[in-house]
Backbone bond lengths (Angstrom), bond angles and torsions (degrees), N, CA, C in turn:
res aa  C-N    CA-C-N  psi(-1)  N-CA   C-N-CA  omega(-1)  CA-C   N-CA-C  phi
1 X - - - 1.461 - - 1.520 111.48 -
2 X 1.433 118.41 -28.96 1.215 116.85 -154.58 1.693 96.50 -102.49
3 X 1.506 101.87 -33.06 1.909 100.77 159.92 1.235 119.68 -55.94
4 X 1.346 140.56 -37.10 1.255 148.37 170.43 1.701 139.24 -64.47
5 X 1.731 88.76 -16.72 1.298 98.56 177.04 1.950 102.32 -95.33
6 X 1.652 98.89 -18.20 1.305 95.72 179.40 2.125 125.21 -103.49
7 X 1.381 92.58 37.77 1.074 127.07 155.50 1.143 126.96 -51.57
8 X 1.439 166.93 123.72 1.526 161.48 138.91 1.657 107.15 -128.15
9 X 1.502 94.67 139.29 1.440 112.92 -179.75 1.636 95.11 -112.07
10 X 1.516 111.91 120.33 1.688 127.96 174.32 1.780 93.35 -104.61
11 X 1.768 104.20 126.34 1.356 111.41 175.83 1.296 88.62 -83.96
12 X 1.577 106.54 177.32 1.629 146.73 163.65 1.108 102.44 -52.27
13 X 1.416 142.65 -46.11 1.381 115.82 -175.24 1.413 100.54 -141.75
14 X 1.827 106.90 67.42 1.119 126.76 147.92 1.695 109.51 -134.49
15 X 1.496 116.77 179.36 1.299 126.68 159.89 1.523 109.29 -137.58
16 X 0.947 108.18 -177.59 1.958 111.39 -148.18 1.864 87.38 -137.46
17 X 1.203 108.68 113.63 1.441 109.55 -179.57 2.106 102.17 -116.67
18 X 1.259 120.52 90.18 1.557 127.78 163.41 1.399 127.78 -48.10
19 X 1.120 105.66 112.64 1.169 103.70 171.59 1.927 111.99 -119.41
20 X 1.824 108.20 127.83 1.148 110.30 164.03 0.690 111.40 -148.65
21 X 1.596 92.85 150.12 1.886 130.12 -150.26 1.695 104.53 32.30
22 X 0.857 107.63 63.20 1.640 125.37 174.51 1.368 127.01 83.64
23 X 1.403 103.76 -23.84 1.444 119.47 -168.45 1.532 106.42 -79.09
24 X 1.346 108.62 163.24 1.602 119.87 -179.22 2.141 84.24 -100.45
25 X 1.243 76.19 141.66 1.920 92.18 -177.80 2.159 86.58 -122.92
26 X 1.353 95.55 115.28 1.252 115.80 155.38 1.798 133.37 -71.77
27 X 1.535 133.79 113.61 1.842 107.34 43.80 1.912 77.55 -119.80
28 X 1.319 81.01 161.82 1.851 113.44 170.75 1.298 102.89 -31.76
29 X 1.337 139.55 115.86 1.583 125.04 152.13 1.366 117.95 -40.01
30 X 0.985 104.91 140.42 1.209 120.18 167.43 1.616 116.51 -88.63
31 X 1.657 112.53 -177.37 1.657 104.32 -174.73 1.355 104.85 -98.20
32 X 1.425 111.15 159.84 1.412 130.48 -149.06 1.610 125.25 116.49
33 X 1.416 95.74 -156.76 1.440 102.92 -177.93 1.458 118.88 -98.92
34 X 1.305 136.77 123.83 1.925 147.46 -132.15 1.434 89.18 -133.51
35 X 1.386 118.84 123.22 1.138 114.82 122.41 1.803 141.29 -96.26
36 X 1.597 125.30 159.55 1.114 122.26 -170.46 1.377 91.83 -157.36
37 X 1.532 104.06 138.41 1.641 115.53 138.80 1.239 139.11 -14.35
38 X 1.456 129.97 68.69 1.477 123.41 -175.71 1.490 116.81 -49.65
39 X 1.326 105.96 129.62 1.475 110.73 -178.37 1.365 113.09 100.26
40 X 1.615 121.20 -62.17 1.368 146.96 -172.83 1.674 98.96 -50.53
41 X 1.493 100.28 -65.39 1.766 119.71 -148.29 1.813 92.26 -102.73
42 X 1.260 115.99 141.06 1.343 132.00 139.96 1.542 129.05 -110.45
43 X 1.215 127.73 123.27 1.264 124.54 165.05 1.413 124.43 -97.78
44 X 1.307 106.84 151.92 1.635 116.30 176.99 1.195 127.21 -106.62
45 X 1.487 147.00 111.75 1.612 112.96 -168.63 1.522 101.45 -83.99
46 X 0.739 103.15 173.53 1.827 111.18 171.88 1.844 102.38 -147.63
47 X 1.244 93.31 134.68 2.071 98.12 176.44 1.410 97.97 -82.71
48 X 1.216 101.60 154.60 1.454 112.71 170.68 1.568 104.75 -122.39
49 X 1.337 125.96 -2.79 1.650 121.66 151.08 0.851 123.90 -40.39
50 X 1.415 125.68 149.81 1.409 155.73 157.78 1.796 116.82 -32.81
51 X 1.402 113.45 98.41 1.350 115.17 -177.87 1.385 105.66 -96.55
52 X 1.589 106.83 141.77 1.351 113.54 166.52 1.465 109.76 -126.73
53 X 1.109 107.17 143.59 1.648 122.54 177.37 1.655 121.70 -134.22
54 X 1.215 113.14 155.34 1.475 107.19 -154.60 1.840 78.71 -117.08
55 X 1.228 108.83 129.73 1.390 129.89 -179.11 1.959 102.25 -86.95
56 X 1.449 102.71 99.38 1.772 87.80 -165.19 2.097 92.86 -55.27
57 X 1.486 98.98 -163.16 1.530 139.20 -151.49 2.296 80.89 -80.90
58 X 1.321 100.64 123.55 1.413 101.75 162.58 2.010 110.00 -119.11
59 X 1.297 93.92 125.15 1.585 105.55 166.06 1.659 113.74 -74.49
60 X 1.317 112.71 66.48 1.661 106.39 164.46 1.582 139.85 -102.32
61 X 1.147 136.07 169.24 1.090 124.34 179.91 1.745 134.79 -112.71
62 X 0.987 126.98 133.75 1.656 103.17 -157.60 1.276 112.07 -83.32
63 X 1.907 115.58 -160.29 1.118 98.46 -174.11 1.498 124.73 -91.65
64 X 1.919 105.63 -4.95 1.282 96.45 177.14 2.049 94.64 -115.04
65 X 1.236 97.53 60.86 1.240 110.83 161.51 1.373 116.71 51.05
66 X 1.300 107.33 52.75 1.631 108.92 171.46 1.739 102.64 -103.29
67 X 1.198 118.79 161.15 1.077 112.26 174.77 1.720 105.15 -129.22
68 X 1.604 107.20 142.55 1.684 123.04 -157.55 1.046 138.47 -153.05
69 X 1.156 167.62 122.09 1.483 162.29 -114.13 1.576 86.27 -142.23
70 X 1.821 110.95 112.92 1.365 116.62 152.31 1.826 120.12 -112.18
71 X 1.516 100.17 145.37 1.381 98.79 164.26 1.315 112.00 -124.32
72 X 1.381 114.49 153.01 1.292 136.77 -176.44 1.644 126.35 -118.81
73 X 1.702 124.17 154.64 0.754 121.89 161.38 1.219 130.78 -132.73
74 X 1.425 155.10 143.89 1.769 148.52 -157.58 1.158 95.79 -138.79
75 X 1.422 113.33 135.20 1.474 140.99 152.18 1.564 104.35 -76.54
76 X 1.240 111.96 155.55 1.856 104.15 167.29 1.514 90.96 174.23
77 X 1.759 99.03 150.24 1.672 79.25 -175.10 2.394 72.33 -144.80
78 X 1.397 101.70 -162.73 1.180 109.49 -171.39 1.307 105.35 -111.23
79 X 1.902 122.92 125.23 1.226 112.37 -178.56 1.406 89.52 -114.36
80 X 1.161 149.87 -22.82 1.529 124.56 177.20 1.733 102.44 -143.42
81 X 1.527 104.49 127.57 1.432 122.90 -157.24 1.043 120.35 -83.72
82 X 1.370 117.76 -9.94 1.413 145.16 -168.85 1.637 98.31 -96.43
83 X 1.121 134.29 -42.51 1.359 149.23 -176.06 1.448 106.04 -69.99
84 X 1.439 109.49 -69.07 1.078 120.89 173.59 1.438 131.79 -45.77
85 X 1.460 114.00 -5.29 1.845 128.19 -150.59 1.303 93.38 -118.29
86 X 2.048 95.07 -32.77 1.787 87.55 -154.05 1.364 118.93 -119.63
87 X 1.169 118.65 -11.03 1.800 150.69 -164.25 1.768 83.42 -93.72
88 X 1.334 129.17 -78.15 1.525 144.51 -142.16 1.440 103.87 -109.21
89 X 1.105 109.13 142.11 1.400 131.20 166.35 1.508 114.78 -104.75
90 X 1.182 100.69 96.03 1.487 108.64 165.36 1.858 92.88 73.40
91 X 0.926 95.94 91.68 1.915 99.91 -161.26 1.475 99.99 -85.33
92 X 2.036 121.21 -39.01 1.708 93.57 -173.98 1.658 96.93 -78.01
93 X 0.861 133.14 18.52 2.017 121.00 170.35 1.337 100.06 -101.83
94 X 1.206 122.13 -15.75 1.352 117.57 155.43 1.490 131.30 -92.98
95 X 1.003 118.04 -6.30 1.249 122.54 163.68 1.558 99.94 -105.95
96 X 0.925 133.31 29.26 1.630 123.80 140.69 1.251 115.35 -81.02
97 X 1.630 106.85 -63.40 1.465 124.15 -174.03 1.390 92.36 -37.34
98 X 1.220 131.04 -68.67 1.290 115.68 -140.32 1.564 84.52 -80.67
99 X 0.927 132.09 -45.52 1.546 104.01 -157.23 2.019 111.30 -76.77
100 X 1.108 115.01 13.35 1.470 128.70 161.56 1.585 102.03 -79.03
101 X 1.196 115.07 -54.79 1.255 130.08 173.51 1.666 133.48 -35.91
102 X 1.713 85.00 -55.26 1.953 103.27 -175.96 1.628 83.48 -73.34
103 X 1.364 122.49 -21.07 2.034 106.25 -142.06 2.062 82.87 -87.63
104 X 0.898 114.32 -44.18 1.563 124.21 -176.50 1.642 101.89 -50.96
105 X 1.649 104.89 -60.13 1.869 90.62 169.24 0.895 113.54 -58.11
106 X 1.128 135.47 -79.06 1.850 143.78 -140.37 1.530 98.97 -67.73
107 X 1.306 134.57 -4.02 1.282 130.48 156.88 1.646 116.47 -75.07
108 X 1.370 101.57 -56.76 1.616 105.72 -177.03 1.684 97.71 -72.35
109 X 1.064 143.95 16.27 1.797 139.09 171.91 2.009 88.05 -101.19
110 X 1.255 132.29 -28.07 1.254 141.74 -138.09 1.602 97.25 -101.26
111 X 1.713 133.16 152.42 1.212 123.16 142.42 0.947 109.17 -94.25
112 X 1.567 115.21 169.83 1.612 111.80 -173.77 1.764 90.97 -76.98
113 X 1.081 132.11 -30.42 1.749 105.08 -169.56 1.414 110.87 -70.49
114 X 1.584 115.95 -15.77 1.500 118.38 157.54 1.147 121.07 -69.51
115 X 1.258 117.52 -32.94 1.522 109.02 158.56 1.194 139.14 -56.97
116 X 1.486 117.23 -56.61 1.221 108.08 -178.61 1.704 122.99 -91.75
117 X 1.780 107.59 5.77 1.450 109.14 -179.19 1.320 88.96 -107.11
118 X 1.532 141.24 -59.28 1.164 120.29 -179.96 1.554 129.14 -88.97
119 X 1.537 127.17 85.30 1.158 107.14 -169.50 1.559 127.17 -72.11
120 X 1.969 97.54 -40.89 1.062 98.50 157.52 1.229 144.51 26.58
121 X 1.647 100.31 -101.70 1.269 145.87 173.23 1.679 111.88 -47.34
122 X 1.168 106.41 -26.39 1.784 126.71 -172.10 1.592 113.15 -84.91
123 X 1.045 97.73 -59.30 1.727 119.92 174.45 1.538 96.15 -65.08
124 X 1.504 147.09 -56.34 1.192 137.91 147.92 1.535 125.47 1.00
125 X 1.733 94.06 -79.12 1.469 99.77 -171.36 1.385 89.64 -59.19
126 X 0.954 128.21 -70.80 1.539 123.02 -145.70 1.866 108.04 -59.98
127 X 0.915 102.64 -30.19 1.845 92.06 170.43 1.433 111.86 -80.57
128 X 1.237 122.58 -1.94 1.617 116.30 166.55 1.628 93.69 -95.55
129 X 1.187 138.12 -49.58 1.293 118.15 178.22 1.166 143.66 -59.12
130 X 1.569 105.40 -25.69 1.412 120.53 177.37 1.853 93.44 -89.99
131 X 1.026 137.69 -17.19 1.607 140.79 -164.03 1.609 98.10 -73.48
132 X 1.647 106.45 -56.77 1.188 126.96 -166.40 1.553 138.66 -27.23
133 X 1.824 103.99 -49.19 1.071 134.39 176.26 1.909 120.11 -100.06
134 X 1.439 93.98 -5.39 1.199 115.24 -164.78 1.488 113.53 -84.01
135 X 1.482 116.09 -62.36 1.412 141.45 -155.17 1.417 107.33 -69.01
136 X 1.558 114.95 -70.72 1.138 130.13 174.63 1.539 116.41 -63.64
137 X 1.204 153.80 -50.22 1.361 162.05 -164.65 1.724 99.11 -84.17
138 X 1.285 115.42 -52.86 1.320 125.34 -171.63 1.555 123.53 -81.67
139 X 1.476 100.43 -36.34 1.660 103.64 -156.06 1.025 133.44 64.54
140 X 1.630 109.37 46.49 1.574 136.16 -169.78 1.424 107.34 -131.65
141 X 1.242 121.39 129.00 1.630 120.97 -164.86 2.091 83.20 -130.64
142 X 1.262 102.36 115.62 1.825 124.23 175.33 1.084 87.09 -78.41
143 X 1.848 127.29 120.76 1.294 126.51 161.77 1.619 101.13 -86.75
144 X 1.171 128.10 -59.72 1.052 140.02 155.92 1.491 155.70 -153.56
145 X 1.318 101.58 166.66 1.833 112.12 -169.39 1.521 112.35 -101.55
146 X 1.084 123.17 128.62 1.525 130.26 174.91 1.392 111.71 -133.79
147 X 1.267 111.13 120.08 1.785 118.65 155.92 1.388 113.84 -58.33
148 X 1.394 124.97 113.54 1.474 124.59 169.78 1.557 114.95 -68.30
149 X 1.332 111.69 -71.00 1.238 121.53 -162.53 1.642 104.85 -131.51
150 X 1.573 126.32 151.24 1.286 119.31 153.15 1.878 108.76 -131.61
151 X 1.071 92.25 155.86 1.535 87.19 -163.80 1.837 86.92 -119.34
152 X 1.340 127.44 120.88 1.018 135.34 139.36 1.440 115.71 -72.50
153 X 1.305 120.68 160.21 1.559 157.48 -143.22 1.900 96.10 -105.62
154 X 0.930 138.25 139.43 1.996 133.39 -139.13 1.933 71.92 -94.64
155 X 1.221 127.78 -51.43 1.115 116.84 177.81 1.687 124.45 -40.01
156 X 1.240 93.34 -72.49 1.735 76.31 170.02 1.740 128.86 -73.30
157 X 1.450 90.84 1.48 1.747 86.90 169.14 1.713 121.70 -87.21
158 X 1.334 94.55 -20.87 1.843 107.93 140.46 1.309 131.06 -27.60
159 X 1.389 91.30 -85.13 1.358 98.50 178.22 1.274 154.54 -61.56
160 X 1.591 89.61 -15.14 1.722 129.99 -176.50 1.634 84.62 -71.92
161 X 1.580 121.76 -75.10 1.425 137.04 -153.91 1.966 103.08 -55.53
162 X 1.672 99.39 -36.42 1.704 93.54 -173.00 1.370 93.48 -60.34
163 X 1.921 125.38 -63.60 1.422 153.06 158.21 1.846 84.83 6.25
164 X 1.170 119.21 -96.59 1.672 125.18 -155.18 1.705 104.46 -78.48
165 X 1.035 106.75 -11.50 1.762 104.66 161.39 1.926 118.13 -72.54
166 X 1.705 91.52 -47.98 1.762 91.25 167.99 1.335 113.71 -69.65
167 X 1.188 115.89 -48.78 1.671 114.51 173.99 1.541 116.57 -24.63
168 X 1.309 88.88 -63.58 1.915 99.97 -174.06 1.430 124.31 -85.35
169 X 1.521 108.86 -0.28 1.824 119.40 156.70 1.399 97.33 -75.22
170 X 1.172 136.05 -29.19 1.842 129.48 -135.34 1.480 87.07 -104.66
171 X 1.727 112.02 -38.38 1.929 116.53 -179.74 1.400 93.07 -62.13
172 X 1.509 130.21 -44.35 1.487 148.18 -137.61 1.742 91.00 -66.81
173 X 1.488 100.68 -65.30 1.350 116.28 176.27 1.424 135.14 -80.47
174 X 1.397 111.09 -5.07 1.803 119.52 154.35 1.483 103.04 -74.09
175 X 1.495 121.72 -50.99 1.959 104.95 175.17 0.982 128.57 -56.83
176 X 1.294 101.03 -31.42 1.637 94.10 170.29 1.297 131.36 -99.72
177 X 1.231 103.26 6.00 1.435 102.99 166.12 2.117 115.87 -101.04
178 X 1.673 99.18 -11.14 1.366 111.25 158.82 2.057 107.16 -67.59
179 X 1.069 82.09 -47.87 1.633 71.97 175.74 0.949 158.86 -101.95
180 X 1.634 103.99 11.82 1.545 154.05 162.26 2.164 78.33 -69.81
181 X 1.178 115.98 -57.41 1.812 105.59 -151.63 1.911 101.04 -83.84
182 X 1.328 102.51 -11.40 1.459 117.49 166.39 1.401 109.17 -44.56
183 X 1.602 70.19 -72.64 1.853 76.40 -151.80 1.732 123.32 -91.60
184 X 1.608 88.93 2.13 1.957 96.46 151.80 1.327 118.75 -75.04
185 X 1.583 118.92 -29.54 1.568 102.31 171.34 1.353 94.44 -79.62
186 X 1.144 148.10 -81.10 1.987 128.52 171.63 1.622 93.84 15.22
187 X 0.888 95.01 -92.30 1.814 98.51 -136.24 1.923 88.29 -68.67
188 X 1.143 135.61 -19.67 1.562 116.48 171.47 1.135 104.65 -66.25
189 X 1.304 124.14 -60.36 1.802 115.86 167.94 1.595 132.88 -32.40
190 X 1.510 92.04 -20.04 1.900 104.61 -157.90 1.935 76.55 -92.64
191 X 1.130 111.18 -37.83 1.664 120.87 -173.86 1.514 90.01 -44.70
192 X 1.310 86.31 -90.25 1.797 114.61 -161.81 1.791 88.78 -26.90
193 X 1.389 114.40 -74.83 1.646 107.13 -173.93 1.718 130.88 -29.98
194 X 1.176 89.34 -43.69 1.320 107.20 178.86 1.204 115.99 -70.70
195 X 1.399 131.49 -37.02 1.349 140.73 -169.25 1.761 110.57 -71.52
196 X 1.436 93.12 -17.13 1.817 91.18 -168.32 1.276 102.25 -114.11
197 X 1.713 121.18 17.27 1.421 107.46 152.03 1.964 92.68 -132.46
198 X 1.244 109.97 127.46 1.694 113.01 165.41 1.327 124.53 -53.79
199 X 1.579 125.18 -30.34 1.104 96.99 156.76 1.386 151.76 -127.98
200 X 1.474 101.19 42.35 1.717 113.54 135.34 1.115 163.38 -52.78
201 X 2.162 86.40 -0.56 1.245 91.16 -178.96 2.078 111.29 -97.75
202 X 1.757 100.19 -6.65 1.527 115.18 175.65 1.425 115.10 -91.65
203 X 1.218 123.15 -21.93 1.289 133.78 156.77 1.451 109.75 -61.75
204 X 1.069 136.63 -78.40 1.274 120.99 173.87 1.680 134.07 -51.01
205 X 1.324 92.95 -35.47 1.673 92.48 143.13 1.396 147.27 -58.83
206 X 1.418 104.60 -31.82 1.698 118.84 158.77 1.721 108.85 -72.04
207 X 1.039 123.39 -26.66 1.514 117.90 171.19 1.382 122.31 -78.91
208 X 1.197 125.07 -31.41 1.136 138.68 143.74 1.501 124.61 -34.37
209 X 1.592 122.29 -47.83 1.480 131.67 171.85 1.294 95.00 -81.99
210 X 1.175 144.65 -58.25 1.608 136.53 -168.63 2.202 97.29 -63.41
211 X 1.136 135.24 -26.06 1.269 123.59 -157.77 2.218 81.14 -96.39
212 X 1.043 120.37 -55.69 1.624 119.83 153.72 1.420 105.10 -19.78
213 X 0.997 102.39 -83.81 1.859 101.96 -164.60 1.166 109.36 -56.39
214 X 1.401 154.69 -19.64 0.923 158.49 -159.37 1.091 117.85 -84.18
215 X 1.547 145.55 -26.07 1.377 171.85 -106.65 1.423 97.77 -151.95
216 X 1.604 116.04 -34.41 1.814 119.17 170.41 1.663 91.03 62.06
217 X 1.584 122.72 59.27 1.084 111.69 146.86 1.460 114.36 -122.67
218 X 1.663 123.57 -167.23 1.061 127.28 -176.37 1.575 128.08 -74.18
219 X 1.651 120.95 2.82 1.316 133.82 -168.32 1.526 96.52 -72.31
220 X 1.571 99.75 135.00 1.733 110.26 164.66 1.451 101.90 -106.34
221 X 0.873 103.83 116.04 1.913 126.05 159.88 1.617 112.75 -90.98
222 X 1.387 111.45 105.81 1.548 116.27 148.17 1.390 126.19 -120.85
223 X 1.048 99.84 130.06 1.619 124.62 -156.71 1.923 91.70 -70.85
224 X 1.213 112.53 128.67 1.464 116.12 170.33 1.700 113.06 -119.87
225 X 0.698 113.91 125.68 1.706 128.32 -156.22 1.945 93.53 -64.85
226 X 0.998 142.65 113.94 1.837 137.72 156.53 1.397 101.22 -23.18
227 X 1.282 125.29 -54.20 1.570 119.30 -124.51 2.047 89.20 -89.39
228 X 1.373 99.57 -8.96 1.816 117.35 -177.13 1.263 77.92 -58.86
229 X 1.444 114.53 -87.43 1.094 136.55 -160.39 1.861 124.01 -27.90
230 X 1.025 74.15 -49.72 2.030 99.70 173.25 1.399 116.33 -51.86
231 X 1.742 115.32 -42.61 1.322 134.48 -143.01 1.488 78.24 -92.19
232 X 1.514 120.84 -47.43 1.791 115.94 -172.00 1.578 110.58 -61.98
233 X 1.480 105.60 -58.46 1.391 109.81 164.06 1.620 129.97 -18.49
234 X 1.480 103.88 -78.18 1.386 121.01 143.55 1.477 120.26 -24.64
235 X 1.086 128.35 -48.00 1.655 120.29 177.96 1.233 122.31 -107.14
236 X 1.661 118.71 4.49 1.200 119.94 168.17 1.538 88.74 -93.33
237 X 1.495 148.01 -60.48 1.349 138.10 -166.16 2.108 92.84 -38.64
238 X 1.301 121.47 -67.84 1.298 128.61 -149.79 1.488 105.35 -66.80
239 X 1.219 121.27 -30.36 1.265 111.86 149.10 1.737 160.79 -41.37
240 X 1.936 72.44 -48.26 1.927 99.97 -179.65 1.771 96.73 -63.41
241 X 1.691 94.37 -40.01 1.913 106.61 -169.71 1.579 97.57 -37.95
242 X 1.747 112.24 -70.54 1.109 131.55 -171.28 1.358 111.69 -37.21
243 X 1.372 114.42 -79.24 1.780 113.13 169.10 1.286 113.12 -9.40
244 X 1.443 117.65 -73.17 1.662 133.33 -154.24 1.269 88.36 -78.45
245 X 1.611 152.28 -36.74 1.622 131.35 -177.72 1.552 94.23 -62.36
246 X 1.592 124.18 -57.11 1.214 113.34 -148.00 1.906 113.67 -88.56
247 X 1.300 81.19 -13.36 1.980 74.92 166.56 1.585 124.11 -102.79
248 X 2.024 105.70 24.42 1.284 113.91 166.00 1.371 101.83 -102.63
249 X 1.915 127.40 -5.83 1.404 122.85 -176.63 1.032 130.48 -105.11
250 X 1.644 101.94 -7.11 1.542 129.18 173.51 1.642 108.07 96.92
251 X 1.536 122.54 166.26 1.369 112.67 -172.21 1.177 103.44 -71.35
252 X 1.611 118.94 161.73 1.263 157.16 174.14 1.565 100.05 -64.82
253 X 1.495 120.51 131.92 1.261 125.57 172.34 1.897 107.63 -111.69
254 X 1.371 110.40 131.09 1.181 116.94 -178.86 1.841 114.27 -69.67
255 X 1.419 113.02 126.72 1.632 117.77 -162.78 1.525 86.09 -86.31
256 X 1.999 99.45 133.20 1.138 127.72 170.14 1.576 101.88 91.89
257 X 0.879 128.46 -15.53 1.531 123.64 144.89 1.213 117.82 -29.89
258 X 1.664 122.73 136.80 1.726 115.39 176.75 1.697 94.48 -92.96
259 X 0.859 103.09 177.42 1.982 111.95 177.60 1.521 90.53 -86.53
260 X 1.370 108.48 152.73 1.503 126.17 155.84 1.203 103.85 -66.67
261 X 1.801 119.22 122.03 1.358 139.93 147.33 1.575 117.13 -60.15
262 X 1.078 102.08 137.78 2.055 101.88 169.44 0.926 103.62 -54.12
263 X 1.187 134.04 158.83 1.685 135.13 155.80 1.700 90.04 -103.40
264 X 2.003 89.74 163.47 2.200 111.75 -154.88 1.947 70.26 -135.94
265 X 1.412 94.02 147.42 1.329 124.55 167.70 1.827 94.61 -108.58
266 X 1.147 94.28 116.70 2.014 108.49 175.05 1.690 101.80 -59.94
267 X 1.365 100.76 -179.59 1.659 105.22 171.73 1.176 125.62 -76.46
268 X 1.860 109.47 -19.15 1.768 110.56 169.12 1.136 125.20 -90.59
269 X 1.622 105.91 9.47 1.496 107.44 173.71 1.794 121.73 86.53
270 X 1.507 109.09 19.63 1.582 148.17 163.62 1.562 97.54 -57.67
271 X 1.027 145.17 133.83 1.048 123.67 148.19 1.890 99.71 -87.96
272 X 1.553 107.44 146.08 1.466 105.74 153.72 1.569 130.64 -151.82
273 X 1.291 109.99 159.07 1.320 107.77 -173.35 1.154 131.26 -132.71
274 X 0.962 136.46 -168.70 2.089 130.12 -123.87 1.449 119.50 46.96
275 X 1.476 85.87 -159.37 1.797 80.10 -173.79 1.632 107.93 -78.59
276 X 1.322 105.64 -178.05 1.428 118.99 165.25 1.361 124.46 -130.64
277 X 1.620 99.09 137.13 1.578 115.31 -145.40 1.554 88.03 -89.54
């Protein structure tokens, strides 16, 4: 009867920590089948699985003074059972506290654009802070820390959205103004080429009427030659010249023309004209 009460079954992913008459009795059971001292010996199991805990909602503030609601989550499992039994009271309620604790600093050390671009780096600090006090004192090894969620304030989620809306007008309008400066050196080059053979400039004009016609609509295209154009140019300047020489020399008199005579009013009051005999 008294063998039977001192029976214990240790699972696979527990260990069996004895205690008699108060004392911890060394080494840890292992899993399987235990015997102990009925009456004498008590054992404890302790898991050595993987704990997860949900880090409630923290109201903190950053470092360039935003204010934000983070939540968190911790992995942690038990690396020495003896530590864990005898150091801590009730060890995962203590490993909340603190990790409410580390999540409240390592936010206000943080900017929010470090926050939400590097999280990384976030979940980092905070598993060395929450690790710190943990491992050694406790016999708790933090596998890991993760930021779930952060909730910014609708105000600064405003401002963020105008923030990456101007951003991406300002990219919007550097491409196209890169390719507005593109493709003006393009076509000065396409100039310059063109300019040093004459007739590239009717060839590309015939492509122009064939890329027209092509579309099968109602547009009439007639091709008008530049150099037309030039030749008028040209003879309206040589003209205007002409005007302005000859109306600084006075009008032109027709050769073999006689001069205009005065005209004489007679004594009866006739007027007459030519000469007088």
């Amino acid at each position: 009867m008294l063998g039977a009460l001192g029976i214990r079954i240790v699972q696979q992913y527990q260990r069996g920590v004895v205690f008699r008459f108060g004392r911890v009795v060394l080494p840890v059971r292992e899993p399987g089948l235990r015997l102990i001292i009925p009456v004498v010996d008590r054992m404890v199991r302790v898991s050595m699985q993987t704990t997860v805990i949900d880090v409630p909602a923290q109201g903190a503030i950053t470092r360039d003074n935003v204010t934000l609601t983070v939540d968190a989550v911790v992995y942690y499992r038990v690396v020495d059972p003896v530590k864990a039994l005898v150091n801590v009271r009730q060890y995962p309620g203590a490993v909340l506290q603190i990790s409410q604790t580390a999540l409240r600093s390592v936010i206000g050390k943080v900017d929010l654009d470090t926050l939400l671009a590097d999280r990384d780096k976030v979940n980092e600090d905070l598993k060395a802070v929450i690790d710190a006090p943990t491992e050694g004192p406790w016999g708790l090894n933090i596998e890991r820390v993760e930021v779930k969620d952060v909730a910014l304030p609708e105000g600064m989620k405003r401002s963020m959205s105008r923030q990456a809306e101007a951003e991406r007008e300002r990219r919007a309008r550097v491409i196209a103004a890169d390719g507005e400066f593109q493709a003006s050196r393009r076509l000065a080059d396409a100039s310059r080429a063109m300019a040093s053979t004459p007739g590239a400039y009717q060839l590309r004009l015939l492509q122009t009427v064939v890329d027209v016609a092509a579309e099968k609509n109602s547009t009439l295209v007639m091709p008008f030659p530049v150099e037309l154009l030039r030749f008028f140019d040209r003879f309206s300047r040589s003209g205007t010249e002409a005007a302005a020489e000859s109306g600084q020399e006075g009008p032109p008199q027709t050769v073999g023309e006689p001069a205009q005579q005065p005209a004489s009013v007679s004594g009866d009051g006739h007027r007459r004209d030519g000469p007088q005999r």
